[in-house]
C-alpha positions as CSV (number, residue, x, y, z in Angstrom):
1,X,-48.7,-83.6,44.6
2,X,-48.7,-79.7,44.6
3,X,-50.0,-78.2,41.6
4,X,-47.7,-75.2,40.6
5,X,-50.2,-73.6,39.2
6,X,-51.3,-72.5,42.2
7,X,-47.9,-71.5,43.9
8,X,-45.9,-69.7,41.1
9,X,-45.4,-66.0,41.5
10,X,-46.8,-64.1,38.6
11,X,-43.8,-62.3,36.5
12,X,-44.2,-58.7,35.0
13,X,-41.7,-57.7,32.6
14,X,-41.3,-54.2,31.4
15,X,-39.7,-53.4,28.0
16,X,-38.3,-49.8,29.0
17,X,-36.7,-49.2,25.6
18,X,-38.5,-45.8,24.4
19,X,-39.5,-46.5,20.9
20,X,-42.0,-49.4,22.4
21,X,-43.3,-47.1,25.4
22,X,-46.9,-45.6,24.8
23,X,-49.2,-43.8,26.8
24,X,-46.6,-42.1,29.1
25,X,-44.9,-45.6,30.4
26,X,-42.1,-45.1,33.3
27,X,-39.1,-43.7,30.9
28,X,-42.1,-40.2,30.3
29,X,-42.6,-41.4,26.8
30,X,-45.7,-40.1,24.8
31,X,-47.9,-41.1,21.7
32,X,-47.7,-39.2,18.6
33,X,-50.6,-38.1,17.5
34,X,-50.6,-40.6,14.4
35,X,-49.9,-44.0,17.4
36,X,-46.1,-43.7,17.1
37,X,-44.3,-43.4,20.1
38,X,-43.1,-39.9,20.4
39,X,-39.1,-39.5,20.9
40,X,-37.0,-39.0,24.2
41,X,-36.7,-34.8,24.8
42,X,-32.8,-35.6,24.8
43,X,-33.1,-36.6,21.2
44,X,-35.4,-34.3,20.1
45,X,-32.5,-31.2,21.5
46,X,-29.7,-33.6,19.6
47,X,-31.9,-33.6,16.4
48,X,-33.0,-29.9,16.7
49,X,-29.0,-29.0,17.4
50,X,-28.0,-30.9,14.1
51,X,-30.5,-29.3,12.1
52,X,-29.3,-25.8,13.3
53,X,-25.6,-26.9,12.8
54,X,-26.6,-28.0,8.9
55,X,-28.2,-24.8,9.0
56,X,-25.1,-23.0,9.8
57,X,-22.4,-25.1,7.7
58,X,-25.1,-24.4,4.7
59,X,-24.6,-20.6,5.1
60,X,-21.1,-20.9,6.0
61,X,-21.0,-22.8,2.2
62,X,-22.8,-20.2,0.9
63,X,-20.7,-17.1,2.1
64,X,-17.5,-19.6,1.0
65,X,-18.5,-19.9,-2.7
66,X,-20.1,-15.9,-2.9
67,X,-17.0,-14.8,-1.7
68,X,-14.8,-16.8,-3.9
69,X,-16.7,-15.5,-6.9
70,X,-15.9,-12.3,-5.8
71,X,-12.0,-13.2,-5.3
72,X,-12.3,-14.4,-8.9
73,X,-14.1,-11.2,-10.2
74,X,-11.1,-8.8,-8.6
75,X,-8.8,-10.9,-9.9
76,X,-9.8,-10.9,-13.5
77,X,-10.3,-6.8,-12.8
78,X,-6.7,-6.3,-11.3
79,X,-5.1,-8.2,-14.4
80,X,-6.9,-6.0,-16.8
81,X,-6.1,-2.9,-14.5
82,X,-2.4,-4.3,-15.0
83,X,-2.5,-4.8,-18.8
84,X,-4.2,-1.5,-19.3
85,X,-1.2,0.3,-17.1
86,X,1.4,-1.6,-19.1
87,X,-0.2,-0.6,-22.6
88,X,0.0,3.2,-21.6
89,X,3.7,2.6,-20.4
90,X,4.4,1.2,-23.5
91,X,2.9,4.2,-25.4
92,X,4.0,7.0,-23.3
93,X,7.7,5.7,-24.2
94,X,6.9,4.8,-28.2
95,X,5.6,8.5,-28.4
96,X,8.7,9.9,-26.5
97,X,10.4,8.6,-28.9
98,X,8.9,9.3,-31.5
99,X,9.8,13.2,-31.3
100,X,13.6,11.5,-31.4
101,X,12.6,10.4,-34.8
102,X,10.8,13.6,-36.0
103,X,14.1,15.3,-34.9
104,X,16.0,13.1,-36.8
105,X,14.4,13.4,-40.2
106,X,15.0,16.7,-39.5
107,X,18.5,16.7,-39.0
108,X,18.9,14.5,-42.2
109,X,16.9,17.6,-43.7
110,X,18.5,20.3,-42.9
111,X,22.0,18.4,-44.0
112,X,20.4,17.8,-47.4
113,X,19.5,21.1,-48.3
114,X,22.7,22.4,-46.8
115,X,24.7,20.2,-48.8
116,X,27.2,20.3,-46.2
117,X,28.2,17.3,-44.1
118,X,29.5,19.0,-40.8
119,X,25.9,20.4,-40.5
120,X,24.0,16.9,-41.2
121,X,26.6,15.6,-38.6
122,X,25.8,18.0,-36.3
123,X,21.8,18.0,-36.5
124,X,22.5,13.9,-35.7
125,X,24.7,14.4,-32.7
126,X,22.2,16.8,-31.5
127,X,19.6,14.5,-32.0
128,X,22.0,11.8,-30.1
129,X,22.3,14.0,-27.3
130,X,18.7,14.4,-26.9
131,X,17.9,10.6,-27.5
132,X,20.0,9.7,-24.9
133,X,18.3,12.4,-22.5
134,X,15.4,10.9,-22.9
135,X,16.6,7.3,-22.0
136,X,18.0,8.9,-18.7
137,X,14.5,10.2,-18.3
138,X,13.4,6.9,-17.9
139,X,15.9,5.8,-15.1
140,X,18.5,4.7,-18.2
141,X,22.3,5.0,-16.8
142,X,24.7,4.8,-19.5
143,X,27.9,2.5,-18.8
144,X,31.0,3.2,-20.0
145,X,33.6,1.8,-18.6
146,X,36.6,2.3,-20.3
147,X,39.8,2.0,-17.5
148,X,38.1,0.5,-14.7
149,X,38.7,-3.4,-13.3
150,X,36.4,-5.7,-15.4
151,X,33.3,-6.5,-13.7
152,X,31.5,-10.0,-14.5
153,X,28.0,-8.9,-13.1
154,X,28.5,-5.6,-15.5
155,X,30.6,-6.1,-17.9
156,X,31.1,-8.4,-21.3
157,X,34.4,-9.2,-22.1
158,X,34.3,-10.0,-26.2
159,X,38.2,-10.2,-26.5
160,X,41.4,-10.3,-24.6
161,X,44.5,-7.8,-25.1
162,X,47.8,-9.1,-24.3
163,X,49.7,-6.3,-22.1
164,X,53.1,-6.1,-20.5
165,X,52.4,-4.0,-17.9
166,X,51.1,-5.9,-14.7
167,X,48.9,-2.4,-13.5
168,X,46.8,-2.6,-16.8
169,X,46.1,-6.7,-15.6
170,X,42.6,-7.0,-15.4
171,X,41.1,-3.4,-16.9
172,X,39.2,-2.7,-19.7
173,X,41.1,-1.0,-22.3
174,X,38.6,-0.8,-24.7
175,X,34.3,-0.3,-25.2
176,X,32.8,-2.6,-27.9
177,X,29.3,-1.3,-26.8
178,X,28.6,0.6,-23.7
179,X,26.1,-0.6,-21.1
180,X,22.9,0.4,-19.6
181,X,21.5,0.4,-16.1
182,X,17.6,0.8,-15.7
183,X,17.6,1.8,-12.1
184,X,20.1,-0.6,-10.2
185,X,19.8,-3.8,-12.5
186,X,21.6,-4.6,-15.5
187,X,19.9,-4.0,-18.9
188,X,22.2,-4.6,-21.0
189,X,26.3,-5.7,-20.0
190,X,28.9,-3.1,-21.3
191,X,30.6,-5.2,-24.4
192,X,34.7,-4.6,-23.4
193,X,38.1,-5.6,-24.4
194,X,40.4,-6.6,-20.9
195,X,43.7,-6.3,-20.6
196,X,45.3,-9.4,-19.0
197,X,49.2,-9.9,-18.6
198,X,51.0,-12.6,-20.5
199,X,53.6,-14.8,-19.0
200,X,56.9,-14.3,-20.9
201,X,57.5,-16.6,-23.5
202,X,60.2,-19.3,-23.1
203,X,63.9,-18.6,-24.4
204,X,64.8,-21.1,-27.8
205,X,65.5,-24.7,-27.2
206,X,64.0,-24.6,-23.4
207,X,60.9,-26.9,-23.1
């Protein structure tokens, strides 16, 4: 009998993962200087290119949150800015009309000491007049309407007068209370009476 022993062909295996490669095996891999096997140069670049795009997404972050802070800050100025512009507004008119009121007191003034009515009647038309300047000063158009066709989007109708006449269907014969226009809206609707056409009533005993 042959003893195998003697006739089998010795068998070297190679382990060519990198992680169990030392001393600079086939695959180029090195020892670290504390016995571990150093890592393939491919994954050191993919390691290195992670760190630099962490890197990069950190700043991007960064510039993200330092610019939304500033967003906030400008926001919070503007609306103060805004507030502060509206406040003037507000005052510029209040003391515009406030010379209406000194104007007024003395209108009722000058009527007193008069003793006469026509003259306190005329210091408050005069005081009207100029009231009413300075709403137009302020963009203020007066509406009043009386004869023209009644308009919904300007126009209130508070009551309805019954007319023969099938022309006068549909105008304003009357002003309650005029209207105002600030620029091309609609501050306040012209309060009106319409005329509208009746149908004739029906003769006795028909119906």
């Amino acid at each position: 009998m042959t003893d195998r022993s003697d006739t089998e062909v010795p068998v070297k295996v190679i382990d060519r993962r990198w992680w169990v490669q030392k001393d600079g095996g086939e695959e180029g891999g090195t020892a670290a200087e504390d016995g571990r096997p150093e890592k393939p140069s491919y994954v050191q670049d993919l390691e290195r290119q992670l760190a630099e795009k962490d890197r990069q997404l950190q700043e991007a972050l960064a510039s993200y949150r330092e610019s939304a802070r500033e967003f906030d800050a400008a926001r919070a100025r503007l609306r103060k800015d805004v507030a502060r512009e509206i406040e003037r507004g507000r005052q510029g008119v209040l003391v515009e009309l406030l010379d209406v009121v000194d104007n007024l007191d003395r209108a009722i003034e000058a009527g007193r000491l008069a003793g006469d009515p026509a003259t306190l009647l005329g210091g408050i038309d005069l005081v009207r007049r100029m009231f009413v300047a300075k709403l137009e000063g302020f963009g203020l158009t007066r509406i009043d309407p009386l004869g023209e066709a009644f308009d919904p989007s300007r126009h209130e109708a508070i009551s309805v007068v019954p007319t023969t006449e099938p022309a006068q269907d549909g105008l304003i014969c009357g002003v309650v209370a005029p209207g105002y226009l600030m620029g091309d809206e609609v501050l306040r609707p012209a309060r009106v009476a319409v005329s509208q056409v009746q149908p004739p009533a029906a003769p006795p005993g028909v119906g």
